[in-house]
Each structure stands twice: as structure tokens, then as C-alpha cells.
N, C-alpha and C positions, 0 to 999 in steps of 0.2 A: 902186090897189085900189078897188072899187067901194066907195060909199058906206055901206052897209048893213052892210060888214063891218068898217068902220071903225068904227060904232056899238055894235056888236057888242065887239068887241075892248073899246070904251072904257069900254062898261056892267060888262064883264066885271072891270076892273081896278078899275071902283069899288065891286062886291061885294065882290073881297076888299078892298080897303084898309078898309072898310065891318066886314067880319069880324073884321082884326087889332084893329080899334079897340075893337071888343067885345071882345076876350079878354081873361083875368085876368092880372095883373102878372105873378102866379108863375109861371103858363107862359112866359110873357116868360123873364124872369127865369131857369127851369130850360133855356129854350133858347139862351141866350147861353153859360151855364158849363156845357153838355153841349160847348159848340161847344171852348170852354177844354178841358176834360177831353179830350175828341179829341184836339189837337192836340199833349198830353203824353203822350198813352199812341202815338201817331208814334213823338215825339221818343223814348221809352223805347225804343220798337220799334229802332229809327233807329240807338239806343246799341249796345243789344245786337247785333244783326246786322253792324254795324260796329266795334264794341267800341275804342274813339278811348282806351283806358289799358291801363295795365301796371300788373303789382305786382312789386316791385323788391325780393328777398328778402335777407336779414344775410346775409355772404359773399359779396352779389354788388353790382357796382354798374351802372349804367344809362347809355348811352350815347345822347343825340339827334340825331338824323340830320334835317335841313330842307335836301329840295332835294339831297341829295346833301352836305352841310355838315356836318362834323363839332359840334355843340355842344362848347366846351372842357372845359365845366365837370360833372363826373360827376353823374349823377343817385344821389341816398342810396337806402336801403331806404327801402318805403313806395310807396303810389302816386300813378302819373305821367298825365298824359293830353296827347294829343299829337292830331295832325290827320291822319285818315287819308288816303291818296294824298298827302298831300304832305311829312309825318315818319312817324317811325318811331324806335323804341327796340328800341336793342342789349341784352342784357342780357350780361356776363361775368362767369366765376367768378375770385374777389379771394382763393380758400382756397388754403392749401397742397398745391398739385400733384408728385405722384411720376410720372418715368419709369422704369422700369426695363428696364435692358438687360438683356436673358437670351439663354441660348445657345438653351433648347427652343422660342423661339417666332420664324416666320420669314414678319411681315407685313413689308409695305410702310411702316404708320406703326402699326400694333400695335391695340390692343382700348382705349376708355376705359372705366374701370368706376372710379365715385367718386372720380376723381380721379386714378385712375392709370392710365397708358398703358403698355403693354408694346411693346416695342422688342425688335427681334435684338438678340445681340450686337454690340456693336464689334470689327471685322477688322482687326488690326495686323500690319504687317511688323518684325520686330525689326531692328535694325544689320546681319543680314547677309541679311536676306529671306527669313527665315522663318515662318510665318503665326502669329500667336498671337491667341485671342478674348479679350477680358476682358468679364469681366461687372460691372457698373456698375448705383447707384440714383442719380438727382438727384431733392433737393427743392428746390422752389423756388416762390414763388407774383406775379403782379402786381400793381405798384405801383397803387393804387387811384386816386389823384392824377393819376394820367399815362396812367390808361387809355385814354381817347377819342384822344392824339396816340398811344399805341401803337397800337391800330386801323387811325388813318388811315396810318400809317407803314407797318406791319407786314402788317397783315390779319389778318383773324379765324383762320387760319393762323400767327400771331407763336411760339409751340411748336415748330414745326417751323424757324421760321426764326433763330427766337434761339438757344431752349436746343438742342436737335437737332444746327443744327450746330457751334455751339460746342463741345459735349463733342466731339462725334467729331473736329471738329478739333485739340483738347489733347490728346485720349487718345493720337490718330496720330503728335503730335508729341515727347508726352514717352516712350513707350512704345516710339518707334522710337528712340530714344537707343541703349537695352540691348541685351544678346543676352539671347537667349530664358533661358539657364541661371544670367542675371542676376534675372532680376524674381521671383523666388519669396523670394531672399534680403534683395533690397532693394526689398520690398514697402510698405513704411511710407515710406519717401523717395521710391517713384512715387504712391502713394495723396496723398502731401502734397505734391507736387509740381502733380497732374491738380486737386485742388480750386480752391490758389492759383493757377493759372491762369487757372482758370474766371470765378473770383470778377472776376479783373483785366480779364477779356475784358467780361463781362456788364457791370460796374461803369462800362469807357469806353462804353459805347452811352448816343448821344445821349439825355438826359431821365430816365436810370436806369428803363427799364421794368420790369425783373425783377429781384426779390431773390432773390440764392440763401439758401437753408438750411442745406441738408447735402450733401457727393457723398460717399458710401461705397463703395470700392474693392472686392467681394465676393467677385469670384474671375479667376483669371487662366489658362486653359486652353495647356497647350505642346500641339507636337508631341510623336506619339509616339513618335520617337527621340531630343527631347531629354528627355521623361521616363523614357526606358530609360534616356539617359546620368547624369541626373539621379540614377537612383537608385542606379546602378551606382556613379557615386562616391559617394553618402552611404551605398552597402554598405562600399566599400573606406574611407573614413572613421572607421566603425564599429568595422573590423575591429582599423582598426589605434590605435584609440582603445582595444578592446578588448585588444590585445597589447603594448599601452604599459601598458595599469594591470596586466596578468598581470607584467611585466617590474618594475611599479613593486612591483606584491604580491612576488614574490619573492625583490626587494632587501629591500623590508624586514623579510621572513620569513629571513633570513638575518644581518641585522644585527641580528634579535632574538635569533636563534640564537646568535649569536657575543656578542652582550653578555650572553646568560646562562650561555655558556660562560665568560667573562672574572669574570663575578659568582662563577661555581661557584669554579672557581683561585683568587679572590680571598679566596672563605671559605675554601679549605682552606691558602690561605696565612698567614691570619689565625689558622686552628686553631690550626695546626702551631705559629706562632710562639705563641701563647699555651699551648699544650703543655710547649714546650722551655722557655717561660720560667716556666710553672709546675714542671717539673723544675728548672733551675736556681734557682727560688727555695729550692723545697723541699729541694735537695743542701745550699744554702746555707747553709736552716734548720736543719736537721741536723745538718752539722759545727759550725755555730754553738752547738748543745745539746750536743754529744759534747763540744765543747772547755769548753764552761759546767759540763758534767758532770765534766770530766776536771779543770778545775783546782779543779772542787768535792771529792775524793777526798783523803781524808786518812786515816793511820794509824787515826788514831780511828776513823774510819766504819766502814775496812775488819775493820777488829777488832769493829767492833757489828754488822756484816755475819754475820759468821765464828759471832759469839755467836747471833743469829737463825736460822740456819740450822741450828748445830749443837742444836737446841731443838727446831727440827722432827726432824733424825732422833732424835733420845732419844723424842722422842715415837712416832717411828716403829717402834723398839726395842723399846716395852713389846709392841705386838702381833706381832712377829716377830721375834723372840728372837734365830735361827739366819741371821741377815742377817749378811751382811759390808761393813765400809764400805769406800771407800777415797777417799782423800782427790787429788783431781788436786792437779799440783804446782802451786804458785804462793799456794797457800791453800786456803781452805774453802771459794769461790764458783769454780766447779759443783762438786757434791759427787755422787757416784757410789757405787750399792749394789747386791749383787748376790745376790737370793733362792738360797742355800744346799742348800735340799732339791730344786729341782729346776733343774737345772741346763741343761737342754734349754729353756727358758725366763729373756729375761732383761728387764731393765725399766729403762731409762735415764731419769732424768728430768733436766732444767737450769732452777734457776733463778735 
């Protein structure tokens, strides 16, 4: 470089160093922590557009991923920050999850909506290969403890692969036991049979990943000629349920018949005897007064008898003069008279 511009150059560098030296601290000073403030409002940028956390919500836990590396240990609610390109956070739900099997809906793995997954039915063959649906709910939710090895075990798919096919494989198994005109009756010993199963299957899976809830048995759809035969015999059933109590009513509308038959005879049996023994008392009482009576009769009586009576006719005498008496034989009791003047007319009395 020619000489001239070498001078140049070097004059140039000692103006400014010449300059800086003259300036006041505080520019100094405000251009160091401009350089600071730069470098944060980067690093903010840097954050945000990369965004290196998560926030890890109650009912759910958090899973760290380095490198492909499961982290064992679950991350809590609250936030996390991890290193972008080379972790990453899983986040699962820890809540109570329902499947429900229905007959009207016919996905492949169903709808999620707050937790719950809609499933077909379950397609069963009965004992003799017959096609029967049941409809079916499972509750169940993930062990929060053992999330990260279920993950790395299962996959973020573990729903499909635990509960999914466990139930359908119980349901197939204890459901095909029965015939179809079986399971409507013994409904509560397959409903209690499909749960304890479940629970047992779920329960041996290495590390206990999923707790069951509840399985609720909901409904059990036949065929519809075993629901014709089904119902044909809880007709014929019926009937003869019904012609057994008709049979049972008019036994004992006839045994009622016949014991108030038996009550009637009984009072007029009771009458009768208490009739005849009311006459027989009273014949009883009777000759018992006649002979009381008879051995009470004495001359004397019969003579103050005779006197009394002969008192009333004297008495009778003074008002009809023209009377005739006559005396029956044996005495003066009954005494017999017979008005005179008209003869067409007569008047018996006894006393």
C-alpha cells in the first residue's frame, strides 16, 4: 500500500480514538447497557419463537423425552422447560376416561369428546353361532406413576391397545359360553363375570398401567328370531302362569263355597238341636209343673175352687136372671151356661 494512504489511514484512526476520549462517561456508559438490553430482548425473541417450556395442567402429567429417552420420572402440573431439538414434553391425560360401546355408531376407533371415545358395538358369537351385539361402557383412567414406561411400552395409542382389546377379548370369551336365549336371563352373572375379568387381565400387565373403574353391561341385542322365540315363550309362560292362578282362583272359590256350605248345615244343625232341646226342656218343664201342680190338688182346693167360681156365676145371675146353668160332671170346674131367651145363640166359656 503506497505510503500516503498508510498515513492516511493512521491519522484517521487517531481522530477518532481522539473523539472517543472526548466523549462523556454517560454515553459511554448508555452504549454498553444498550448493547446488554440488545442482547435480552434476542434472547426474549429467541424464547418466544422457540418457546423451550410447557405448562403441565392438574389431570395431566408430563412426560420428557432427550434424544429419543424416555425420562422415568413424570413431570407434575406447573411449568417445565426443556431444550428445543433435542427434548421434548409429552403431555397425557391422568382423568377418568370412558369408552362406550354402542351399537349406532360404526367408526373404526370412535369420536374423543372429553374423555370419552365412542366405539361400535361388540360382535359376539353365542355357543352355537349366533351373532349377538352387546353394548358396553368402560371406566378407567392412567396410572400417573408409570405413565412415561407406559408410553415407552405401549405408545401414545396404549387405549386402543390395553383397554380395547382386552374388553373385546372378555366380552368374546365369556359371552360365547351362553346361548343367545341364555344371556337376557343370566344377565348379572355375565355383566359380573366381563368386569372380574377385565379387572384380572388389566391388573397382570407389567407395572399396573391402567386402573379400571367401572364396566357397566348396558344392553345385549339377540337376533330376531331368537327374540321371536324369546318372547313366544315368555307368551306361553304367561299364559300358563295365568291359567294356573285361574285354576288356583277357582279352587279356592269353591273351597270357599263348600266351607260356607258346611258353616250353613252346621248352623242349621246347631239350630235344630238347640230347638228340639229347647222343646225337650220345655215338655220337661211342663210335665214337671202339671205333676207339681197335680200332687198340689187337694179336696180342699178343689172345693175353694168350686166356691170361686160358683161366685162368679151368682154374680152372673143377678144380670140375667133367665140363664140356665149346668154343671159338667166331675165338679164345678168348667162350668157351662146357656142364655135362655135366645136360643139361636150360645156362649161357652172355660175357666
Amino acid at each position: 500500500m503506497p505510503a500516503d494512504l498508510n498515513d492516511y489511514f493512521k491519522k484517521k484512526r487517531d481522530e477518532e480514538d481522539n473523539d472517543n476520549n472526548n466523549m462523556p462517561d454517560f454515553i459511554k456508559d448508555f452504549g454498553k447497557k444498550a448493547t446488554y438490553i440488545y442482547v435480552i430482548i434476542v434472547l426474549l425473541v429467541l424464547i418466544v419463537i422457540a418457546k423451550p417450556y410447557t405448562i403441565i395442567n392438574s389431570g395431566e402429567v408430563g412426560i420428557k423425552v432427550t434424544a429419543g429417552k424416555y425420562d422415568p420420572i413424570p413431570l407434575e402440573p406447573g411449568i417445565h422447560f426443556y431444550i428445543p431439538g433435542i427434548q421434548k414434553i409429552i403431555k397425557v391425560d391422568t382423568k377418568v376416561r370412558i369408552i362406550n360401546y354402542k351399537a349406532e355408531r360404526d367408526t373404526a376407533f370412535g369420536n374423543v369428546n372429553a374423555g370419552i371415545i365412542e366405539k361400535p358395538a361388540i360382535q359376539v358369537l353365542d355357543a352355537r353361532g349366533l351373532p349377538v351385539s352387546i353394548d358396553l361402557t368402560v371406566q378407567y383412567k392412567l396410572n400417573p406413576q408409570g405413565a412415561p414406561q407406559t408410553i415407552a411400552t405401549w405408545g401414545l395409542a396404549w387405549e386402543e391397545k390395553i383397554i380395547n382389546a382386552v374388553v373385546r377379548e372378555v366380552v368374546r370369551n365369556v359371552v360365547g359360553r351362553y346361548k343367545a336365549e341364555e344371556l337376557p336371563i343370566k344377565r348379572n352373572e355375565i355383566a359380573k363375570l366381563i368386569e372380574s375379568q377385565i379387572r384380572e387381565k388389566i391388573s397382570s400387565l407389567p407395572n399396573k398401567p391402567v386402573e379400571l373403574v367401572a364396566v357397566q353391561l348396558r344392553e345385549i341385542s339377540l337376533p330376531p328370531k331368537i327374540k321371536e322365540q324369546i318372547e313366544r315363550v315368555q307368551i306361553a309362560k304367561q299364559e300358563a302362569e295365568r291359567v294356573k292362578y285361574e285354576v288356583e282362583r277357582a279352587r279356592q272359590e269353591a273351597e270357599k263355597r263348600a266351607a260356607l256350605a258346611k258353616g250353613e248345615a252346621e248352623a242349621k244343625k246347631i239350630r235344630a238341636q238347640g230347638e228340639a232341646e229347647k222343646i225337650i226342656i220345655e215338655a220337661k218343664a211342663k210335665a214337671q209343673a202339671n205333676l207339681e201342680i197335680g200332687k198340689s190338688i187337694t179336696p180342699e182346693l178343689l172345693r175353694l175352687k168350686q166356691l170361686e167360681v160358683q161366685g162368679k156365676f151368682n154374680e152372673a145371675l143377678k144380670t140375667n136372671k133367665d140363664a140356665k146353668i149346668f154343671l159338667t160332671p166331675g165338679g164345678a170346674v168348667p162350668n157351662i151356661w146357656i142364655d135362655a131367651k135366645d136360643k139361636q145363640k150360645a156362649t161357652s166359656a172355660q175357666r
